[in-house]
Every structure is written in structure tokens, then in C-alpha cells.
N, C-alpha and C positions, 0 to 999 in steps of 0.2 A: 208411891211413884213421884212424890214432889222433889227428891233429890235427881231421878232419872231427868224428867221433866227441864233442870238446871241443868243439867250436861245437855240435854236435847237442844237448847235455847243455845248455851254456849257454843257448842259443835257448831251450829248453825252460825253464828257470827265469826268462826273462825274459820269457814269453809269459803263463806262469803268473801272474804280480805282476804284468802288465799287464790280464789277463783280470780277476783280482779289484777291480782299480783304474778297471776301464771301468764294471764291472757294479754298485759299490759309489758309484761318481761319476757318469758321465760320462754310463751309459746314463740313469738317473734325469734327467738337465740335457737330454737329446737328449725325453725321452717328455713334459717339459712344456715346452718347446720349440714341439714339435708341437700338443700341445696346446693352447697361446697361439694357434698359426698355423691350426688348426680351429676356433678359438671367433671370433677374428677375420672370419674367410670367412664363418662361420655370421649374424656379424651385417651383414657386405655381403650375404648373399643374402635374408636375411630383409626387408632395407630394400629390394632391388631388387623382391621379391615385392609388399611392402607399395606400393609406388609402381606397380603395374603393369608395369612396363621386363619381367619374364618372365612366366611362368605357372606354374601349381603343377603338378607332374610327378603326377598321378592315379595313379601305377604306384610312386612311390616310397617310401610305405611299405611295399610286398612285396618290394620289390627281398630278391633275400639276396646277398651278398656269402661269399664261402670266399677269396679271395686278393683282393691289389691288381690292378685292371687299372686303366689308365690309360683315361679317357674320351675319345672321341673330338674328334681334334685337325685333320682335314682342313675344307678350306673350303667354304661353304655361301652360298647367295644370296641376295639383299637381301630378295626372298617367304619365306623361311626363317629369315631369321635369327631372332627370337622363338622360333619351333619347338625352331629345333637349341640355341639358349643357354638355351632352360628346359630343353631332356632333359640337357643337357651340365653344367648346373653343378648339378642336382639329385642327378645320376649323382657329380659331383665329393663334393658333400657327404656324400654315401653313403660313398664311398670312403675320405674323412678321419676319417669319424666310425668305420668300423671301425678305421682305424689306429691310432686313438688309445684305442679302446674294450676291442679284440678283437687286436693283433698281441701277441707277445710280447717283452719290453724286454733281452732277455739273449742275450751272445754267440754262444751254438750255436745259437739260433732266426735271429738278424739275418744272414743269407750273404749273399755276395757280392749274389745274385740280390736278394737281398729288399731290400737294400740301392740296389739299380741304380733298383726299381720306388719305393722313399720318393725318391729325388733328383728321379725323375720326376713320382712325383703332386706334388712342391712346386714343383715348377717349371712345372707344368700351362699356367700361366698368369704371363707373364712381370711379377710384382710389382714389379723392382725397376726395370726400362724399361716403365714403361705408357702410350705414345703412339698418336696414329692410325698411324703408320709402320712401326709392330712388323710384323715376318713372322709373325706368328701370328694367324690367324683368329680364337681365342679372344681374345686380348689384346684387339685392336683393339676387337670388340664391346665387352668388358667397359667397354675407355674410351670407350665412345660412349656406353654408360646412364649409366653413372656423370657423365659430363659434365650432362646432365642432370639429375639433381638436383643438380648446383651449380648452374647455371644458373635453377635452380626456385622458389630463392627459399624457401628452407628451410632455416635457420641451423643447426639440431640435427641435421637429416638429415646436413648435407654436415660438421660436424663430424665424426661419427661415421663417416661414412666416411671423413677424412683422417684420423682415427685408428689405424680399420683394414687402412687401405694403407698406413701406415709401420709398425705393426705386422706385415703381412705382408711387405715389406720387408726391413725387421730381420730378422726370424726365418728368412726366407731362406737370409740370409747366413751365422747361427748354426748355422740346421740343417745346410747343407752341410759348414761345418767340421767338426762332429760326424760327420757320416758319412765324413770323409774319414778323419778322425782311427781311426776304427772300420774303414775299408775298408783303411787301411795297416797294420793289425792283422790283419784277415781273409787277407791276401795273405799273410803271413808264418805266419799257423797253416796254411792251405793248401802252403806250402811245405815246412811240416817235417813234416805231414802225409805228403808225396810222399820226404821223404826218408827216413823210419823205416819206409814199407810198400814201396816201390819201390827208387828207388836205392840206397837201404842195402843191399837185399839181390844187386845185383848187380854186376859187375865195373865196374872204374873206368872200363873204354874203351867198356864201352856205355852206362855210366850218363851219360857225356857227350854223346850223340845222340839228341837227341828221337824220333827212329823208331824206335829201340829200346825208349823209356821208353812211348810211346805204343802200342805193341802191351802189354807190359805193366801200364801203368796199366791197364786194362778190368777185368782180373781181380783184382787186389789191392784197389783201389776202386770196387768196382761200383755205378753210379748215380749218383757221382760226378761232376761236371761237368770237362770237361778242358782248361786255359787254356793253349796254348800261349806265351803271353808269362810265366807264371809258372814254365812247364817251363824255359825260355830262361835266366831269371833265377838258378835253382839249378844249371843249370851253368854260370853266371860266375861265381858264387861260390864253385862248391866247385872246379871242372875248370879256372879260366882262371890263367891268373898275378896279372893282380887280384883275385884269390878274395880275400885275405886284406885289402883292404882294403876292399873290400864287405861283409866278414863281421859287421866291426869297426863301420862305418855302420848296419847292421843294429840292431846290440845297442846302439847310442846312440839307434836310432829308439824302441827299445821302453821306453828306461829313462824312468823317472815322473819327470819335471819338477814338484816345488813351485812353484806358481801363488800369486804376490805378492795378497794380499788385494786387491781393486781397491775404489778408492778409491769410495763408497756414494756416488750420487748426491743432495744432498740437496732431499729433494720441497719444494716450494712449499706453503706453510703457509699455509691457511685462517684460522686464529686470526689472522696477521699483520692480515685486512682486518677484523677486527672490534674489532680493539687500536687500529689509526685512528681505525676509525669514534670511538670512545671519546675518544680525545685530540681530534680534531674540534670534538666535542660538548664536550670540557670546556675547548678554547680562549674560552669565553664566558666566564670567571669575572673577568677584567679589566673585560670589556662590561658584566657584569652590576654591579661595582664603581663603575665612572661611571654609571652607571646609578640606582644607590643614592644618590648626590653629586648627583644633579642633580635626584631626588627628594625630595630633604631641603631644597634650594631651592625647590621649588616650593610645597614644604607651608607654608615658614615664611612665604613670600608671602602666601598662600592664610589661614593662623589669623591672621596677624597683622592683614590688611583685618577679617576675620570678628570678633576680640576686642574688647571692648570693656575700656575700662582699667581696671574693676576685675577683669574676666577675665585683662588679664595679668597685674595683682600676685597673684592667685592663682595664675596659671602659674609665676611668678616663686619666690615661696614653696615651690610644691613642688618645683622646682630642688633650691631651697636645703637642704630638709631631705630630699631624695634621694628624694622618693615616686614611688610611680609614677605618670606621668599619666597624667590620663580618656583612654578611647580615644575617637580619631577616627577614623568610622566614613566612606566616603565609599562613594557606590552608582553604579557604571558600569555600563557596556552593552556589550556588542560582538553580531556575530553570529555564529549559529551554524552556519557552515560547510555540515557532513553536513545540517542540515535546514532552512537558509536561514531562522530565524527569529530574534528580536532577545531576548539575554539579558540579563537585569538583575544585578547580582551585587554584595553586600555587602562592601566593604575593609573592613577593621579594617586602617589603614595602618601601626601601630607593629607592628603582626604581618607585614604583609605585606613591612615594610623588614627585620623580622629575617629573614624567608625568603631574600628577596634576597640577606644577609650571608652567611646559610649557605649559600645556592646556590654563592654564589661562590667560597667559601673548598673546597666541596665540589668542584667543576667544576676549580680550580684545579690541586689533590691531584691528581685523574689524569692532570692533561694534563701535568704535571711528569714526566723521567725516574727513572730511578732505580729505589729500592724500589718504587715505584707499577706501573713498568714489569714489577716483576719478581713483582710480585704477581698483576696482570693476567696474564704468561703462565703462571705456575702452575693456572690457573684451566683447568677443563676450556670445548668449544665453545661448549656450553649454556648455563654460567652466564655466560662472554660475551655470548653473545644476548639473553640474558632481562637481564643489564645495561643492555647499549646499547639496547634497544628502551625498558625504561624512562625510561632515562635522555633519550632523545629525547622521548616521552610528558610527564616532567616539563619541558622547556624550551619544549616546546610550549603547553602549560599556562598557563606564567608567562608566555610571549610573548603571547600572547594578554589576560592581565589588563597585563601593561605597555603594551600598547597601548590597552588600554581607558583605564588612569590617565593616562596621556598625553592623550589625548584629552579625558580628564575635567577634568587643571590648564588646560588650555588655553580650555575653557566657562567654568568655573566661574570666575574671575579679570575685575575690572573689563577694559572696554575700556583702558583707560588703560597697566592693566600688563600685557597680554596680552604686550608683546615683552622682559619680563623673565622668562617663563617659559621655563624650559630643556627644549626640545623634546627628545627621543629616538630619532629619525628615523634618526637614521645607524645608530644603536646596535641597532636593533629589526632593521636590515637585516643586520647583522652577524651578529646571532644567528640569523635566517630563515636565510641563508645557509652557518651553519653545520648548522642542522638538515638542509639540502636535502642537502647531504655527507655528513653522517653516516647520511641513510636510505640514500644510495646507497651506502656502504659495506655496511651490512645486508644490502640488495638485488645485490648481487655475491656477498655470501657465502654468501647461500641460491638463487640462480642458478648458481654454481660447484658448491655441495656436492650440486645436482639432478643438474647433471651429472655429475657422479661416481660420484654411485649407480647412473643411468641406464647408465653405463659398464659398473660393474661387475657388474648383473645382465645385462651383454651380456660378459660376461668379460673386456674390454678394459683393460688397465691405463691411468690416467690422464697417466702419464709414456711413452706409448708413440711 
């Protein structure tokens, strides 16, 4: 028994280093896990409640709960259904929310048994095949309501729940691993369990026959549960001639494998649609620049019919010795949109031409890459928003008196040279159409960031 004895010892230190390595990792990744896959259901059943599709369970706040039972899984009839899927998933919710409130996360709480009853309550409901065709009663209904509100015509409802079924989904297939990983660990402390109170202490030719072990086991571990495929397993390892190479498989299942950092998925960035938006709005700075050019024709049109010649040697003169000219003040109209009535509004156009130059030069700067680019992402959400929102606010502004001055060279001008005034038409549409884009980037990014919150006060991750 002195080679037994050396696996006994060894098993033992590698059960130990696994135990501490489950309960310091693996159990903490398995308890929000679970938890993701409770808050998920919580927020399918809360939608299913809210649409009517069940009913509210009257009983289910008294319900108490002391262990996991699985909720009832047999089949029920088309007069029923309602009945049994509001008792049955309110019953469900009950049982997740102890799980994950009330079970204990460490490995001499998690047995076999308790273990068998989490595989079950997560698989209650077959998340990862949810068709009409499923063999399970529960499934099938669940995709019948749910089909329903896709069909409903409610964008955010049915959002939210393909969120929460690939979320349930995924974690699935997570939690199972986890418990397996935990269950081929529980099998092996059960094992040496059985060999340090039992067969250790008896002779080699009966410690080989399970009806010897099994009149024995009763009294050594009383209340103990007794797995005959586990008795099976300890003597091919210690009693068969492959013993030693099971032994050996053994003590490689237990040893701690370092887990490769996995590569961070990187989330989809908010900021990116509001950094558009922005270059968008500031692809007008060329438009606005022809714009300027074609205003500067119009005006000289415009004073030169308007002067009389001893107004241009005065115009002339102050050329010459660099003054500044008198302001030409011109008063346009347009309407006003939000209350449909007609505004009058005073140009000072030597002012309003340099606004234009700074517009453009300004609009220019951001739509350029580079440092602009790289200043804009430093910039936290907020002050993006409250950028681009202004900055649309200003082109709106100006679009609005460019069309009015447009409007205004084109009266104000003899018939005669009416088709030497350089209209703005394409240019004004340029910039509408820029505006139109850059609200809509706006308008995605605070319709994205609703949803997200809306997500996370339903605990559903965004990437799920």
C-alpha cells in the first residue's frame, strides 16, 4: 500500500491548491455568472408581466424558499397555459433570486447534489434552442409570448429581450462549464474522502469489491450519499493494472492551468458618433468660404449701382489711406420657423462677412484630422454634446441670415443685373444637409446612450 499511500498524500495536496484556486477564482466568476443569468430572466419576466402575456403570482411574495426545487416542468393545456406560465416562472424567479441571494459560493456548501439542482434550475428552460418544436412545455410557451411582442410592434421591448436571450444563452453555456469544472473536482474529494475513512482501512481484496465497501461505507460516513460509479472509479485506480495510469490523469485533471489573458473585447464607442457629428458640421467651412466669394460680388454690384461718383472717390480715398469703411448696413427678413411669423433683422455686412471668414476657418479646424481629431477624443461625452449641439445651433443661425441676404441681393439689384448676382442655392442646400446629419448623429447618440442606461438599470450588459 506504500505506493497507494503516495498518491493518497499527493491527491491530497493537489485537491488542497485546487480547492483554494476554485474558491479564490472560479467560484466568485460561477456566483456572477448566475447572477447576469437572474437579472436577465428578471427583466424577460418583468416585460412579459408588463405586456400582459402572464399574470402576477398573488402568492409570490410569501413564497419562502429553504433549498432549490425545480419548478414544474410537465405539460399543461391551451385553457391553462396563462395559469401554469404565470405560477411556473414566478415560482422560477423565486428560485433564481434565492440562488443567487441566499446559496453559499464555497466548495463544501456546493455537493454534488446542489450542484445537479443549479445545472437544473439553468436549464429550466431550454435558452439556448428556443423554438416552437422544443420538447419542453415550458420552452415552447415561453417562445410563443415572446414571439409576440416581436411581432407587437415595439422596438425597445423586443430589443431588450434579444438582449436577454443571448444573454441567457451565453451564460448557459458559461455556467455549465463552471459546474463541470467544480463537479470533476467534487468527484475527486469524494473519492479520497472514501479512501482515507474506508478503503484505507481495509484489506486490499476487499477493498476491491463494492459490496464489501458498501456495507462498510454506512458506518464510516454516515449520511453520506453513496455513488456507486465513484466506488467503481477507486478501484480502477488503486486495484486494476491501469491504476497507475489513472492515477497519473488524475493529478493532471487537478493541476491549475494559467489562463492566457483573453483578448478584452473592445466596446463600441459612443463618443465616435458625436466626433462625426462634429466633422459633419464642420465639413461647411469651404461652403461657407464660396459663400463669402460670392457675397463680396454681390455687394460690390449692389454699392456700386447705389454710389454716386463723388461717393466713390471717397470710397476710393479711404482704400488708399487704409480706413475703415462706413458700415453698410442692409435689413432682411426671413421667417420664423417655431412661430410662423416674419422677422426683420439688421446686417452690418462688413461684420457679418467677417463672421462668415471666422465661421469657416473655425468649421475648417475640426473637420481636419490630426491634432483636432485628437483633441476632440480627449474631450469627455458632455462636452462633445454641448459642442456639437452648439455648433449646429450656430450654422443654423447663419443659414438662416444667408438665406435671407441672398434673398435680399437678388430684390435689391436693378432688373437689368438681377443675372449677375451670384445666387447661393446650392451652397445653402449643402449646409441644410449638413445640419440634417449632424442632428442625426446627436440623435443616435442620445437614443444609444437611453438605451444603455435603460439596459443597465435592467442589469443587462450592452455587449451581451
Amino acid at each position: 500500500m506504500a505506493d497507494n499511500n503516495e498518491y493518497i498524500q499527493s491527491l491530497s495536496n493537489a485537491i488542497n491548491s485546487r480547492r483554494e484556486w476554485l474558491e479564490n477564482s472560479e467560484l466568485t466568476k460561477l456566483k456572477e455568472e448566475l447572477r447576469t443569468f437572474q437579472t436577465a430572466f428578471s427583466s424577460l419576466y418583468h416585460i412579459y408581466l408588463k405586456k400582459g402575456l402572464i399574470h402576477e403570482d398573488p402568492y409570490k411574495a410569501e413564497a419562502r424558499v429553504g433549498e432549490i426545487e425545480i419548478p414544474e416542468t410537465g405539460p399543461f393545456s391551451e385553457m391553462e397555459r396563462i395559469e401554469q406560465l404565470s405560477i411556473r416562472l414566478s415560482n422560477y424567479d423565486n428560485q433564481l433570486d434565492f440562488l443567487v441571494n441566499f446559496y453559499q459560493f464555497n466548495t463544501e456548501f456546493l455537493t454534488l447534489e446542489r450542484m445537479k439542482r443549479i445545472l437544473s434550475l439553468v436549464k429550466y428552460i431550454d435558452w439556448a434552442h428556443l423554438n416552437p418544436d422544443n420538447q419542453s412545455p415550458n420552452t415552447r410557451a415561453v417562445v410563443d409570448i415572446t414571439n409576440q411582442i416581436k411581432v407587437g410592434g415595439d422596438p425597445l421591448s423586443s430589443n431588450l429581450i434579444s438582449k436577454s436571450l443571448s444573454s441567457l444563452s451565453r451564460t448557459t453555456g458559461t455556467i455549465s462549464s463552471y459546474l463541470k469544472v467544480l463537479s470533476d473536482f467534487n468527484r475527486e474529494v469524494y473519492k479520497l474522502e472514501l479512501r482515507t475513512a474506508v478503503t484505507g482501512t481495509m484489506p486490499p481484496a476487499e477493498a476491491a469489491q463494492i459490496a464489501h465497501i458498501k456495507k462498510k461505507f454506512a458506518a464510516a460516513l454516515p449520511g453520506k450519499a453513496f455513488y456507486p460509479d465513484l466506488v467503481e472509479e477507486v478501484i480502477r485506480e488503486d486495484y486494476s493494472k491501469e491504476g497507475p495510469a489513472l492515477q497519473e490523469n488524475i493529478l493532471k485533471l487537478l493541476q491549475i492551468t494559467e489562463n492566457k489573458p483573453k483578448t478584452v473585447k473592445e466596446q463600441v464607442s459612443f463618443k465616435t458618433t458625436l466626433i462625426e457629428g462634429i466633422h459633419v458640421i464642420g465639413s461647411v467651412g469651404a461652403t461657407l468660404d464660396e459663400i463669402g466669394a460670392k457675397f463680396d460680388e454681390n455687394e460690390m454690384l449692389l454699392e456700386n449701382r447705389k454710389k454716386r461718383f463723388w461717393e466713390k472717390v471717397k470710397w476710393l480715398m479711404q482704400q488708399v489711406l487704409n480706413k475703415e469703411p462706413e458700415p453698410i448696413i442692409y435689413e432682411v427678413e426671413y421667417t420664423d420657423s417655431t412661430r410662423g411669423t416674419t422677422v426683420r433683422e439688421k446686417v452690418n455686412f462688413y461684420n457679418f462677412r467677417e463672421e462668415i471668414t471666422r465661421k469657416a476657418r473655425g468649421m475648417t479646424a475640426v473637420s481636419v484630422r490630426g491634432n483636432a481629431l485628437a483633441r476632440l477624443e480627449s474631450m469627455q461625452d458632455d462636452q462633445l454634446v454641448t459642442f456639437l449641439a452648439k455648433s449646429i445651433r450656430d450654422i443654423q443661425s447663419l443659414h438662416r441670415t444667408l438665406s435671407a441676404l441672398d434673398d435680399f441681393f437678388k430684390a435689391a439689384v436693378d432688373q437689368e443685373d438681377r443675372e449677375k448676382v451670384r445666387g447661393i442655392k446650392p451652397e445653402l442646400a449643402t449646409i441644410k444637409n449638413a445640419i440634417v446629419k449632424a442632428n442625426q448623429k446627436r440623435y443616435d447618440y442620445t437614443a444609444r446612450k437611453e438605451e444603455e442606461e435603460q439596459l443597465k438599470r435592467l442589469g443587462i450588459s450592452s455587449e451581451s
